[in-house]
C-alpha positions as CSV (number, residue, x, y, z in Angstrom):
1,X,156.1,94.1,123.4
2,X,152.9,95.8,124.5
3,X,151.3,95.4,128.0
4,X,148.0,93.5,128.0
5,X,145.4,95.8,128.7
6,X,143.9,95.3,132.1
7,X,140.5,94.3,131.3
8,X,141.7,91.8,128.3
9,X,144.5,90.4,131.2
10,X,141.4,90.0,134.0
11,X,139.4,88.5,131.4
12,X,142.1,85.8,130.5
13,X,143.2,84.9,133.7
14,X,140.1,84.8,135.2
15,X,138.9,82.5,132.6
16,X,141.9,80.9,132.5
17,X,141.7,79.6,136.1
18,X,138.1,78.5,136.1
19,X,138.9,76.0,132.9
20,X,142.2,74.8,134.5
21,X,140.1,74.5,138.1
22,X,137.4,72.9,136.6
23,X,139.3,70.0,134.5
24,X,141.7,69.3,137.4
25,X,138.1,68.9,139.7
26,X,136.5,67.0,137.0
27,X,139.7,64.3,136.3
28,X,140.2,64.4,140.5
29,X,136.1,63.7,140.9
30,X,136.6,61.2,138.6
31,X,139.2,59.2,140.3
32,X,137.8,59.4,143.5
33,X,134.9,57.9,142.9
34,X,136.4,54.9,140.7
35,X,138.6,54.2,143.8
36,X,135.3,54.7,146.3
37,X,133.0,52.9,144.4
38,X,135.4,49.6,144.3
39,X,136.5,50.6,147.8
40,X,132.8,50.8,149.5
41,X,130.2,50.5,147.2
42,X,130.7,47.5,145.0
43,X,128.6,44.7,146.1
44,X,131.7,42.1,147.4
45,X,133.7,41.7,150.3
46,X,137.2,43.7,149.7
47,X,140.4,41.2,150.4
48,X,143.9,41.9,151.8
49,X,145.4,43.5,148.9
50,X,145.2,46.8,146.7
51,X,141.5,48.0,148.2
52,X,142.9,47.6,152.0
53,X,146.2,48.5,151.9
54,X,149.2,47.6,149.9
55,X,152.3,50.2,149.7
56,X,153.6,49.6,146.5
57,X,150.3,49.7,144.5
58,X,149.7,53.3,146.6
59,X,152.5,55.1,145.9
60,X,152.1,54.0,142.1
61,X,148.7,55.6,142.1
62,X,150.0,58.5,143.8
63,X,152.4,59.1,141.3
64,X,150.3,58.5,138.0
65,X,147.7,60.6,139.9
66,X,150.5,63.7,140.1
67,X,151.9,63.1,137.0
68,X,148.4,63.3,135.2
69,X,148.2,66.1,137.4
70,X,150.7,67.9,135.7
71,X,149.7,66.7,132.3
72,X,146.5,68.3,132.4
73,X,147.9,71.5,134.3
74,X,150.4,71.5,131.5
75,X,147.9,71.3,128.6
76,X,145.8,74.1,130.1
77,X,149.2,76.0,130.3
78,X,149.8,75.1,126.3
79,X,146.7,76.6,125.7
80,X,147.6,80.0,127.9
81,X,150.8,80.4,125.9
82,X,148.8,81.0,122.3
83,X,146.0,82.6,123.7
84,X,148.5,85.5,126.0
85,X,150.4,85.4,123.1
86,X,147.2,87.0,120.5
87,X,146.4,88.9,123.4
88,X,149.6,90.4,123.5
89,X,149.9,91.3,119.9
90,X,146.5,92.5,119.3
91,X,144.2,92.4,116.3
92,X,142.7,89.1,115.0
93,X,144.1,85.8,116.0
94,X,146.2,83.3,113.5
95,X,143.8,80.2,112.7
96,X,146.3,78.0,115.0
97,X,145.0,80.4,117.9
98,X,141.7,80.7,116.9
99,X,141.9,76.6,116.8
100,X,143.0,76.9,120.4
101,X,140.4,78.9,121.4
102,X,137.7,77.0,119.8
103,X,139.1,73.2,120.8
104,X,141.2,73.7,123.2
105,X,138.8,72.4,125.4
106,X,137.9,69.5,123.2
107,X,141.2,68.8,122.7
108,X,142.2,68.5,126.0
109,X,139.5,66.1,126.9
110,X,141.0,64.0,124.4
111,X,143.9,64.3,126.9
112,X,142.3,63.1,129.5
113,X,141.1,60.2,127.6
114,X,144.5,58.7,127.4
115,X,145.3,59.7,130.9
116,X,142.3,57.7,132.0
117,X,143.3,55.2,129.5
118,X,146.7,54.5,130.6
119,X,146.0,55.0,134.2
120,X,142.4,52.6,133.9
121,X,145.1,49.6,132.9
122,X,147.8,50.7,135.6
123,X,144.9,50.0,137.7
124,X,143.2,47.2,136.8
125,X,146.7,45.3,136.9
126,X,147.2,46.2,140.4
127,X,143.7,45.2,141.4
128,X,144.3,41.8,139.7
129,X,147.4,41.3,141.4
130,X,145.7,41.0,144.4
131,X,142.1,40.7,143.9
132,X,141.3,38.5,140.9
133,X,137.7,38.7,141.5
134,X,137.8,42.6,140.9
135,X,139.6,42.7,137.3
136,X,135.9,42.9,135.4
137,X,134.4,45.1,137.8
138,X,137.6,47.2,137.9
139,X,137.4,47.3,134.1
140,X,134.1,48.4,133.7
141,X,134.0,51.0,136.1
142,X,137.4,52.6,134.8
143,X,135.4,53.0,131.5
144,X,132.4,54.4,131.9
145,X,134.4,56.8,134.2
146,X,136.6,57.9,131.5
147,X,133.5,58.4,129.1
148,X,132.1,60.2,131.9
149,X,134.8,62.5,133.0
150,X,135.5,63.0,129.4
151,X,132.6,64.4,128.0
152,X,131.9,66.6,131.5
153,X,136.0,68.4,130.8
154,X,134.7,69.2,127.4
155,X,131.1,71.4,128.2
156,X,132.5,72.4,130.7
157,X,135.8,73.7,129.8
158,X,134.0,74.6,126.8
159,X,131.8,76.7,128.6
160,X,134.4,78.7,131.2
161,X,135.9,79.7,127.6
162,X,133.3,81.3,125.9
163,X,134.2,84.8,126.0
164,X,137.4,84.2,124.8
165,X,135.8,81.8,121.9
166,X,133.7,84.5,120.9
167,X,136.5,86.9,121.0
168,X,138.4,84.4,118.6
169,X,135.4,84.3,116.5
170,X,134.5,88.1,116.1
171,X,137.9,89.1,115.2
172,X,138.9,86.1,113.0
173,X,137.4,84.4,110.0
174,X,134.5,81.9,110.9
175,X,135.1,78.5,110.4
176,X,132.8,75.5,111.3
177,X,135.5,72.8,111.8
178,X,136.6,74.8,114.5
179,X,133.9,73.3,117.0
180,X,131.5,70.3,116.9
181,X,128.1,70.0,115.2
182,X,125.2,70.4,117.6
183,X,124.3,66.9,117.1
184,X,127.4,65.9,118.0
185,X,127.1,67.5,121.3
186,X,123.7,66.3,121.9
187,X,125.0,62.6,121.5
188,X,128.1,63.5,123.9
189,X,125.5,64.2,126.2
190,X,123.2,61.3,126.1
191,X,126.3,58.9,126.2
192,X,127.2,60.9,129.4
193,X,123.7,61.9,131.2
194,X,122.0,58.5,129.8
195,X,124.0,55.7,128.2
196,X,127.1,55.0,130.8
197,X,124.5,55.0,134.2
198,X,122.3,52.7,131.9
199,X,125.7,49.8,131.2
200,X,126.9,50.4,135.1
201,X,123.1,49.2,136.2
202,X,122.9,46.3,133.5
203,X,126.5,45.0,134.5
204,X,125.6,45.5,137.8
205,X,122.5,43.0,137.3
206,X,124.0,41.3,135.2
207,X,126.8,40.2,136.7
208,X,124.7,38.9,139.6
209,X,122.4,36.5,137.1
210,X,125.3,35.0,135.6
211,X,127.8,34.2,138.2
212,X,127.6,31.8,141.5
213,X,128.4,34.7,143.7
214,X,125.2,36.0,145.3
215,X,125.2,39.9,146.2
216,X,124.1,41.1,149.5
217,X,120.1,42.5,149.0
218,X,121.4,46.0,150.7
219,X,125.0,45.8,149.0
220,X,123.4,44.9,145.7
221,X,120.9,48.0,146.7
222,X,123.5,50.3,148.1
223,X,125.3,49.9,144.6
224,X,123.1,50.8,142.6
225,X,121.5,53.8,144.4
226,X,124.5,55.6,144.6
227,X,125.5,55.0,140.9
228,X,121.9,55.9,140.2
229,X,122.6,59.3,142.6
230,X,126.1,60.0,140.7
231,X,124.8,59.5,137.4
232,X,121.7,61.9,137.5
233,X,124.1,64.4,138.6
234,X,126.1,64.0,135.6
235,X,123.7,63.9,133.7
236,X,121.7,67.3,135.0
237,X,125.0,69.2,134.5
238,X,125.4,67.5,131.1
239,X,121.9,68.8,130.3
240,X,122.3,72.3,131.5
241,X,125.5,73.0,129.8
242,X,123.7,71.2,126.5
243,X,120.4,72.9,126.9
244,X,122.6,76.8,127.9
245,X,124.4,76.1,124.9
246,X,121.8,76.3,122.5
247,X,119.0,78.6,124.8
248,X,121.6,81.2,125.3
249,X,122.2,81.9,121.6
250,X,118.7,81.5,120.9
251,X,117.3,84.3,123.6
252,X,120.0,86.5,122.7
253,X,119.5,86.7,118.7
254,X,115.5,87.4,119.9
255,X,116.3,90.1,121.9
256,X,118.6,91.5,118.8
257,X,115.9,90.7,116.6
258,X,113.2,92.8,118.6
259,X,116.0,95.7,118.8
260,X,116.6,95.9,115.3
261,X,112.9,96.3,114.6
262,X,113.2,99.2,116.6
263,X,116.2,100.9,114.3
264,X,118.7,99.9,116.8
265,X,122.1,98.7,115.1
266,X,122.7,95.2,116.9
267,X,125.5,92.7,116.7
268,X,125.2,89.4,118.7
269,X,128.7,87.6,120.1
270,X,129.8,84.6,117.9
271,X,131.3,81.8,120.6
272,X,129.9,78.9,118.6
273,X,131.8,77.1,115.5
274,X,128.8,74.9,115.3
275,X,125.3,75.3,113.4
276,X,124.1,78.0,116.1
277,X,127.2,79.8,115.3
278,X,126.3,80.0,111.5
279,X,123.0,81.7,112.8
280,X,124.8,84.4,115.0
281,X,127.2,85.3,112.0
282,X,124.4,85.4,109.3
283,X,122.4,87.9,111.6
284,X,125.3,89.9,112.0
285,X,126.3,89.9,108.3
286,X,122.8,91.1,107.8
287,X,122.7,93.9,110.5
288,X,126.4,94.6,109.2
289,X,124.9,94.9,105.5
290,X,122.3,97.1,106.5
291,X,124.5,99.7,108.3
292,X,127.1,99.7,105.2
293,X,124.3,100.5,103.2
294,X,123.3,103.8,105.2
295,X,126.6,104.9,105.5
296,X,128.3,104.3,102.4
297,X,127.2,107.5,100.9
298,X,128.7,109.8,103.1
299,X,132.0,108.0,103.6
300,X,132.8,107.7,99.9
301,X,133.7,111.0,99.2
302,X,135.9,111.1,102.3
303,X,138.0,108.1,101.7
304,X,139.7,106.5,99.0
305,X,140.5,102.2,99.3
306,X,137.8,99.9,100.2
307,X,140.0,99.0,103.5
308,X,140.2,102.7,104.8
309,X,136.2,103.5,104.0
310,X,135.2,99.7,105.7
311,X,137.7,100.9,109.0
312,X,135.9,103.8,108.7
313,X,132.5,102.0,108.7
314,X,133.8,100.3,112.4
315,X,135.9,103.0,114.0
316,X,134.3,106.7,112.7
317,X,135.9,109.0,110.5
318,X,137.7,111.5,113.2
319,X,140.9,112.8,113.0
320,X,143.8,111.1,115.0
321,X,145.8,108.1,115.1
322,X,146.4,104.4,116.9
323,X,149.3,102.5,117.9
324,X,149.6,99.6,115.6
325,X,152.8,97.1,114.3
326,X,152.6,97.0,111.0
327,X,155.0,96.1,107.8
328,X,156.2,98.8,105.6
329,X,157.1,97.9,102.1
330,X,158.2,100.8,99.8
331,X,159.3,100.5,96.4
332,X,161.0,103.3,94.1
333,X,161.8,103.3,90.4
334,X,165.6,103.9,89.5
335,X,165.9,106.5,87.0
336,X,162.8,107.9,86.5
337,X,163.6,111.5,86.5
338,X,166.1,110.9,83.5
339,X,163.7,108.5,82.0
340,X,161.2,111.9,82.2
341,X,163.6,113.7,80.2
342,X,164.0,112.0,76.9
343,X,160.6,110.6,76.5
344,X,156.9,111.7,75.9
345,X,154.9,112.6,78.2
346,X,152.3,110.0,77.2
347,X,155.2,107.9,77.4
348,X,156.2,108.3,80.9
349,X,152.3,108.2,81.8
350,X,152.0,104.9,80.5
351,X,155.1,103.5,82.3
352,X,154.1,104.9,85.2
353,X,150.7,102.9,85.0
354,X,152.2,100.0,84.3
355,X,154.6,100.1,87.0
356,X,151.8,101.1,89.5
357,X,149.2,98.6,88.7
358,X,152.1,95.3,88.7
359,X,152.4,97.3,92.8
360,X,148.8,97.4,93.4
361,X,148.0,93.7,92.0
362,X,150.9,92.2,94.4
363,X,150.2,94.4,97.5
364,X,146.4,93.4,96.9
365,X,147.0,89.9,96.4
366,X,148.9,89.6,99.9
367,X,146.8,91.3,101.9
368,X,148.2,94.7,102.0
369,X,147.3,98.4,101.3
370,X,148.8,101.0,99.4
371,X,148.8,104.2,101.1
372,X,150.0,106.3,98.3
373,X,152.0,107.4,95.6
374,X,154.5,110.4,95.2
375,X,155.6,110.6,91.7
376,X,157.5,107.2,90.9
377,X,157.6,105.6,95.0
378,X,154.8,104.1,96.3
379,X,154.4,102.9,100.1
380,X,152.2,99.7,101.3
381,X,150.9,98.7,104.7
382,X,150.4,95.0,105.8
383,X,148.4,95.3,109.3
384,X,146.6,98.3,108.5
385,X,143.7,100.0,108.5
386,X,143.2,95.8,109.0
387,X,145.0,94.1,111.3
388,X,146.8,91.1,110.0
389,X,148.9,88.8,112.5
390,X,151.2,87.5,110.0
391,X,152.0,91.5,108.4
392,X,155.9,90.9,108.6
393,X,155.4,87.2,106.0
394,X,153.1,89.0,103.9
395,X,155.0,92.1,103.3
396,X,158.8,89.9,102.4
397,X,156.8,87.8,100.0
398,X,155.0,90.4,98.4
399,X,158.4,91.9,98.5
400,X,159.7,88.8,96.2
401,X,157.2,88.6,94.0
402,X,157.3,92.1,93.5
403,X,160.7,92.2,92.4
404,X,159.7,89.2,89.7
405,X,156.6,90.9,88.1
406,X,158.3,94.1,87.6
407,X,161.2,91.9,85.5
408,X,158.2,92.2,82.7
409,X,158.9,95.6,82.3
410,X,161.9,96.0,80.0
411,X,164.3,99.2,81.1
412,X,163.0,99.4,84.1
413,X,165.0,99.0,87.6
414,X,163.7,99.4,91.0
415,X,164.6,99.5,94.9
416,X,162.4,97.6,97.1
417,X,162.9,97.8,100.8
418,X,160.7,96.0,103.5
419,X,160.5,97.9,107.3
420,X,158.2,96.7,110.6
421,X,157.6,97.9,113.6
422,X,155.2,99.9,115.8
423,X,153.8,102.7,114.1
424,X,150.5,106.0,114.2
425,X,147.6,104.9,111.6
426,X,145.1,107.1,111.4
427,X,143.1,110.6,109.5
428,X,145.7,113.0,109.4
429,X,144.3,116.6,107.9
430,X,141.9,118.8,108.9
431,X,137.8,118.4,109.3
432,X,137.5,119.5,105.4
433,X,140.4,117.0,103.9
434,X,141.9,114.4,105.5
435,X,144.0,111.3,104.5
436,X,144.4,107.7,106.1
437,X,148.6,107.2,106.6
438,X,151.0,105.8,108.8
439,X,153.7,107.5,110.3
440,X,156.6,106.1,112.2
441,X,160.2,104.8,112.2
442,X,159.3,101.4,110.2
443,X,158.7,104.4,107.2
444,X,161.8,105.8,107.5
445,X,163.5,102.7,107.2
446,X,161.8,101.5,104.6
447,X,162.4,104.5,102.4
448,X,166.3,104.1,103.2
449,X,166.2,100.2,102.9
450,X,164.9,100.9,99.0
451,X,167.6,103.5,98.0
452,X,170.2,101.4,99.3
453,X,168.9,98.6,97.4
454,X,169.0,100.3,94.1
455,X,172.6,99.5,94.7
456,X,172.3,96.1,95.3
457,X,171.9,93.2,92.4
458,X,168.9,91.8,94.2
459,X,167.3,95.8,94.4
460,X,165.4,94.1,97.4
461,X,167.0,94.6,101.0
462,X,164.8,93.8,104.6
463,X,165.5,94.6,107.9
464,X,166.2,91.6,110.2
465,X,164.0,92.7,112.2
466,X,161.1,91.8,110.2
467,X,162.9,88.7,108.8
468,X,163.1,87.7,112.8
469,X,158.9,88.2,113.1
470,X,157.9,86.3,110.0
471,X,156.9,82.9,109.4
472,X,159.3,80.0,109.2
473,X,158.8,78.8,105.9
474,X,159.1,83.0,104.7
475,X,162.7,83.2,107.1
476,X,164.0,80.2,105.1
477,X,163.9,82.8,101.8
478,X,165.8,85.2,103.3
479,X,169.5,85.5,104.3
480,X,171.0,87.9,106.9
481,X,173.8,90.4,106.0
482,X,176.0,92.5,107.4
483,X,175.0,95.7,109.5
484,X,174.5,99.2,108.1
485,X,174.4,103.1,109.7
486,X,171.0,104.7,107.8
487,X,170.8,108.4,107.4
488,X,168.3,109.6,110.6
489,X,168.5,106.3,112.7
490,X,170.7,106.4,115.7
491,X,170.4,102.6,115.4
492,X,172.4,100.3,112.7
493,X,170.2,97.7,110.9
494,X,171.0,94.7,109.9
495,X,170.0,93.9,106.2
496,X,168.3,91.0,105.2
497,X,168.1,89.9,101.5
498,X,166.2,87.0,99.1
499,X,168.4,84.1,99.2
500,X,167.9,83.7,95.0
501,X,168.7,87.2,95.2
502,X,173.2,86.6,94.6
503,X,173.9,89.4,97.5
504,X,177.1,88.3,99.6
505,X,179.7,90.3,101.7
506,X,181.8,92.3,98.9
507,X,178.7,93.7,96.7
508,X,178.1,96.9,96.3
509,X,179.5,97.9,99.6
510,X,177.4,100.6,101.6
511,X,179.6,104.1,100.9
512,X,178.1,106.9,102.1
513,X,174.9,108.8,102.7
514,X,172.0,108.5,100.8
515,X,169.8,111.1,99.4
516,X,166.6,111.1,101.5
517,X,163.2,111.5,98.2
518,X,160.4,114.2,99.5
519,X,158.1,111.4,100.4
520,X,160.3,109.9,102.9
521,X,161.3,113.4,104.6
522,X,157.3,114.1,104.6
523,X,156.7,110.9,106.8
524,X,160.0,112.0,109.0
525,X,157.8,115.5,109.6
């Protein structure tokens, strides 16, 4: 596994800290100023119990207060786990980690919500246990707290995250349910800034009209200043993080706007799954459009597959290669060569094309890309010149359903064998004539994986290595076999095969070397 680059690593942990910082202030804020106001502020004389001093009741607050501690610390560590683990692996993030980055914030409000929830009735039950008189008071303030606390963890977590949202968002597909409507926002923060010191006042007052107990004038006043104080700081912050959230966006698409009228290429940074959001993607789908359109001419008689000439479009057409883990499947018709000899030309053609387009619908419809084609093989590549997070799932299943379509051409047999691993993508040729290909180990295998499965009654064999990095619900189609020498790897492999597929220890036993084809040695060069 890769080393995180070291400005991806700072950005993470950097941000990382400042949201777990800033909910652990926020919940800790929040709790000392329910136990304060009841403590000090409240307008009514504090008996002997819970408020003064009582042992039991403060060492069961201590604890819930360290174990919500360590909820919310936990939560933000959740969180760290998917997001260092796309970081790690590079490329677009799965939709669970794009969820993450997107509501993890939200998410974990919710979090705090039952925190506050659970500890607001611990603590209400230990303040009527000894102070009766407090239970409504108690209540109230616990809830408004909550609402509070809640909707200030949420902009602001939301907010110590953006760079890694919009990182989520340029590399993966947008998707509005990934983050709340502005509107929705907007009402979070007039519940927050406006509503909750609005109910604290009016149960303040009204709690003094309707009951027999008469409020000191300055404790009464003292009371509601300094909820009056609190709340207008909530409720600044709640504004600024509202109003940044839709300013920021706003000045920066037009300050792109101005550039691009000036023939600059510009591209604004998506961090929003909400209405704003839609606007930063549709200017860059526009901008993106408008480049593709100047530059389509010159790239199309360089490259051939609408993946390699949009790459192209992002990363230049120079020679060279990058470091990327990919899934290799390649797939080789048995007999051909004999099949060559007895029948037309025409014939053969025809077969060919047949066999060729089942390859290229199935490798198409799972997200793949078929380098090439050397007489009768073919080689595809899940996870590039695109990067695809789930390459090893899509390259087995495309492996499968391979190995069904081809069952509708009579006569003919097959070996289909599925490789991953880290491999060179890139323009390999010279300034005049160059192709997109991958070269590495994963190949190799591949290539030997299919000849030994043209021995096999399934015809499809897969390393367990790749079986290992797929998806759950793709590992529960495969079973795991015994372990095999292949010609040019010091390493054995174990093989993998579908589970519908009949294989079992005793088939077609592994007995010898295997003739390497011209395509594989050219990838071994």
């Amino acid at each position: 596994m890769k080393l995180i680059p070291g400005s991806l690593s700072r950005t993470l942990s950097v941000r990382w800290v400042m949201y777990a910082l800033s909910m652990m202030v926020a919940n800790g804020a929040g709790a000392a100023f329910v136990f304060s106001f009841i403590r000090y502020v409240l307008p009514t004389t504090p008996g002997p119990g819970l408020i003064v001093e009582s042992k039991v009741s403060e060492l069961a607050l201590a604890v819930y207060l360290g174990f919500s501690g360590v909820v919310i610390l936990g939560t933000s560590i959740v969180i760290l786990r998917y997001l260092l683990r796309w970081y790690v692996r590079g490329g677009p993030p799965t939709k669970r980690e794009q969820f993450v980055a997107m509501r993890g914030p939200l998410l974990q409000a919710f979090v705090h919500l039952l925190l506050w929830a659970v500890g607001g009735v611990l603590f209400v039950v230990l303040v009527g246990r000894e102070m009766p008189e407090l239970v409504a008071a108690t209540f109230v303030t616990v809830f408004l707290a909550a609402v509070v606390v809640f909707g200030l963890s949420y902009l602001v977590g939301e907010q110590a995250m953006r760079p890694i949202a919009a990182k989520a968002l340029a590399l993966g597909v947008f998707d509005r349910r990934f983050a709340p409507s502005v509107r929705l926002r907007m009402s979070l923060g007039w519940v927050t800034g406006t509503l909750v010191p609005a109910v604290g006042i009016t149960f303040l007052s009204a709690t003094q009209l309707s009951t027999p107990h008469m409020y000191a004038p300055r404790s009464f006043a003292w009371a509601v200043l300094i909820v009056s104080v609190v709340m207008m700081m909530a409720a600044l912050l709640t504004t600024m993080l509202l109003a940044g959230q839709v300013s920021t966006p706003l000045r920066e698409l037009t300050k792109s706007v101005t550039d691009a009228h000036q023939g600059d290429d510009v591209q604004v940074d998506v961090y929003d799954g909400s209405e704003v959001g839609l606007l930063q993607v549709g200017f860059n789908r526009m901008m993106a459009d408008s480049a593709e359109r100047r530059v389509l001419r010159q790239l199309f008689g360089q490259h051939v597959g609408e993946d390699v000439a949009r790459q192209a479009l992002q990363f230049g057409t120079e020679l060279g290669g990058e470091t990327r883990f990919v899934a290799v499947l390649f797939v080789d018709l048995v007999g051909s060569t004999k099949a060559a000899s007895t029948m037309q030309p025409a014939e053969v053609v025809a077969m060919l094309n047949q066999f060729f387009n089942i390859v290229i619908g199935v490798v198409k419809r799972h997200g793949g890309f078929v380098n090439k084609f050397v007489g009768d093989e073919a080689l595809a590549v899940f996870g590039a010149p695109l990067y695809r997070a789930d390459a090893p799932t899509a390259a087995l299943s495309a492996a499968r359903e391979l190995r069904a379509e081809l069952d509708s051409m009579p006569g003919v047999r097959v070996g289909i064998g599925v490789s991953s691993g880290t491999v060179v993508a890139g323009n390999i040729g010279s300034a005049e004539r160059f192709e997109y290909t991958v070269i590495g180990d994963p190949v190799n295998e591949a290539a030997r994986l299919t000849e030994l499965a043209k021995k096999r009654p399934g015809n499809v064999l897969a390393s367990s290595f790749t079986v290992y990095y797929a998806s759950e619900e793709e590992q529960e189609q495969w079973e795991l076999g015994e372990l095999v020498g292949l010609r040019g790897r010091t390493r054995l492999t174990q093989l993998a095969w579908p589970r519908n597929s009949q294989f079992g220890p005793g088939h077609d036993e592994f007995d010898g070397p295997m003739d390497s084809s011209s395509f594989s040695d050219a990838q071994m060069r």
